[in-house]
C-alpha positions as CSV (number, residue, x, y, z in Angstrom):
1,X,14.2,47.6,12.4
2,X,14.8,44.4,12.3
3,X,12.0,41.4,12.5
4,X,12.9,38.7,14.9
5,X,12.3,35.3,13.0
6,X,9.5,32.9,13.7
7,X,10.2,29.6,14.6
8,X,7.4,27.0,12.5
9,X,4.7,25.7,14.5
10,X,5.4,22.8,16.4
11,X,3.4,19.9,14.6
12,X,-0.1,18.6,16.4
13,X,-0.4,15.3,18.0
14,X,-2.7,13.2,16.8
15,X,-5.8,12.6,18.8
16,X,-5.3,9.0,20.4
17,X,-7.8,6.7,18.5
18,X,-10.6,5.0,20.7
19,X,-10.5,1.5,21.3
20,X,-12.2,-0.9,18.6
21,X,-12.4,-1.0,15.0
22,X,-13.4,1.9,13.4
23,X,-16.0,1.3,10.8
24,X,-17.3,3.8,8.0
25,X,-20.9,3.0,7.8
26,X,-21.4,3.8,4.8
27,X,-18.7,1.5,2.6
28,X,-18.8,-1.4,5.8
29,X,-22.4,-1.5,6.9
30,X,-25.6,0.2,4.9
31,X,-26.9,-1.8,2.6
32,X,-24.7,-5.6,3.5
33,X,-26.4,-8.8,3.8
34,X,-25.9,-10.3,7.5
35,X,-25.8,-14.0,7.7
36,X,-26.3,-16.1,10.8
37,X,-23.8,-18.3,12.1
38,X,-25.0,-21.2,10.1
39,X,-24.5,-18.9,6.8
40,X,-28.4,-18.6,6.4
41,X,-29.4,-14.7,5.2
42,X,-30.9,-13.1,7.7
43,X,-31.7,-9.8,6.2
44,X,-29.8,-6.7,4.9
45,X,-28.6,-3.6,6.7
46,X,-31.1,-0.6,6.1
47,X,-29.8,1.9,8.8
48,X,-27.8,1.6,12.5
49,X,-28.0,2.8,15.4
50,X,-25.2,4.8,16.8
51,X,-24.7,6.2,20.3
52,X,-22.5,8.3,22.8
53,X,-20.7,11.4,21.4
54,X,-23.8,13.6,22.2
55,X,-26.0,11.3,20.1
56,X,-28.1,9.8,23.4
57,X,-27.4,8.2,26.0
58,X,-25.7,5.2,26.7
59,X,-28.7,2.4,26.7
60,X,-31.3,4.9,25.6
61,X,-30.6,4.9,21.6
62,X,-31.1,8.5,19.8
63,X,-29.6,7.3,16.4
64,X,-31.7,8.2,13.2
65,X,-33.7,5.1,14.0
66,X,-35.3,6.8,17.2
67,X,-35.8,5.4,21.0
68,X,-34.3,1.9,21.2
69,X,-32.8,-0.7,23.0
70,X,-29.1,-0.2,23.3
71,X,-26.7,-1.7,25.1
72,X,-25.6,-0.2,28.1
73,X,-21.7,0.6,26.8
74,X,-20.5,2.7,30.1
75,X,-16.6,2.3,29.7
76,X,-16.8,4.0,25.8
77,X,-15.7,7.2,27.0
78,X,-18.0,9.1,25.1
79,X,-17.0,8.1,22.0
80,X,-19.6,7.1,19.1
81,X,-20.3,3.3,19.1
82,X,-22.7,1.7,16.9
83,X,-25.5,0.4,19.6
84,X,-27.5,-2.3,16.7
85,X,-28.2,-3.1,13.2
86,X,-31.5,-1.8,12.3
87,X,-33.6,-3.7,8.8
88,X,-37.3,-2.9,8.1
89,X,-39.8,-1.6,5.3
90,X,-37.6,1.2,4.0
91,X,-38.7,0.5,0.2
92,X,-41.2,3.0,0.5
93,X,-39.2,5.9,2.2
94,X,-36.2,5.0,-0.3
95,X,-38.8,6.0,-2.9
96,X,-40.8,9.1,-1.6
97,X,-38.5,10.3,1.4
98,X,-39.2,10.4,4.7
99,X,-38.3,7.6,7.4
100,X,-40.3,5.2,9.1
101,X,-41.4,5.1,12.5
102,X,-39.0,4.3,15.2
103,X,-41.4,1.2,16.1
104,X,-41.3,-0.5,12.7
105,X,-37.5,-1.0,12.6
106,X,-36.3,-4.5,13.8
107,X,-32.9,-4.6,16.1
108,X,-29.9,-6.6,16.0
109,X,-27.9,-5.8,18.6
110,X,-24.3,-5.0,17.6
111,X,-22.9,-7.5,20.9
112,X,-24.6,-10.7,18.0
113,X,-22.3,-9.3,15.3
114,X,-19.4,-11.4,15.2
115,X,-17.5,-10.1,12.2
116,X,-17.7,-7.6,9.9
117,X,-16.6,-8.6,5.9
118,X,-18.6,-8.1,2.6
119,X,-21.1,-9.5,4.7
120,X,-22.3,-9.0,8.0
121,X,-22.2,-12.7,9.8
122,X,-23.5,-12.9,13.0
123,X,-22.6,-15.2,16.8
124,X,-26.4,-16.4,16.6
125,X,-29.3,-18.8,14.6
126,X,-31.0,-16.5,12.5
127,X,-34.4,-18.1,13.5
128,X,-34.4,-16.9,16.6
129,X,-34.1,-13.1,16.0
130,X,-37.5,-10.9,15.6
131,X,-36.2,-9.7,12.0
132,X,-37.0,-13.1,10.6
133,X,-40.4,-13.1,11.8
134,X,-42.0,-13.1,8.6
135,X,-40.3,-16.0,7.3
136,X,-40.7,-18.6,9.8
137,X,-44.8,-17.2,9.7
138,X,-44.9,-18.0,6.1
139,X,-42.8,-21.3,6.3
140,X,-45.6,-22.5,9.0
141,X,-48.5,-21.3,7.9
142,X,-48.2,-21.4,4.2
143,X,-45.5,-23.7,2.9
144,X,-46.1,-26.1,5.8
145,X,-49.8,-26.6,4.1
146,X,-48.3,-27.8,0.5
147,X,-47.8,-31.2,-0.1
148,X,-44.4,-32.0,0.9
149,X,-43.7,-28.8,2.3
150,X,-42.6,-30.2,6.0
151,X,-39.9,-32.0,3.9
152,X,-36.7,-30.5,3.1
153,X,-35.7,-31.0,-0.7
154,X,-33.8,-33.7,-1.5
């Protein structure tokens, strides 16, 4: 008896790629400093949050960082997007495990990140974002109360 010869497998297509950049969190995100427009530090990148691909839905935010305020990203065809940038007190949980609670993260919305480098810079003034809330408290309340403080150093 003879065996009838098989052919080789016809070679897969490649899935088509999604539209955007594609970003590995990991080496592009975690852990950068993101600058304002100006070129001020804003803060540095402790988590995101990522939606679509069975992670939430769109708008709801269900990445590690909990609930949120996502953007509403309905033409993504279900692919993963990150939603925002998320910075808050992770020393703490970076020591002794764990993660904080969804409410003590501060969002940056991924729509103010304007382009993605070894830093993070961002389409808007730092000052006005809730993740710099400490500073500008300090700068009035403390700094503003030492002689010459109002001034900016010559």
């Amino acid at each position: 008896m003879s065996r009838a010869r098989r052919s080789p497998p016809a070679p897969l297509e490649r899935p088509p790629r999604p539209p955007g950049r594609v970003l590995d969190a990991h080496l592009h995100l975690l852990d950068r400093q993101v600058l304002d427009v100006d070129g001020v530090p804003v803060c540095t990148v402790d988590d995101i949050e990522v939606l679509g691909a069975g992670l939430g839905e769109p708008g709801t935010g269900a990445g590690r960082g909990g609930p949120g305020q996502g953007a509403d990203n309905s033409e993504n065809d279900g692919a993963a997007y990150v939603a925002a940038l998320l910075t808050g007190p992770v020393l703490g949980t970076r020591i002794f495990g764990g993660s904080p609670p969804a409410d003590r993260w501060k969002r940056i919305p991924w729509s103010d990140v304007a382009d993605v480098g070894t830093a993070l810079r961002l389409g808007v003034r730092g000052e006005h974002l809730d993740v710099t809330w400490q500073e500008r408290w300090f700068r009035d309340h403390v700094i503003a109360r030492i002689p010459g403080g109002r001034r900016a150093a010559d």
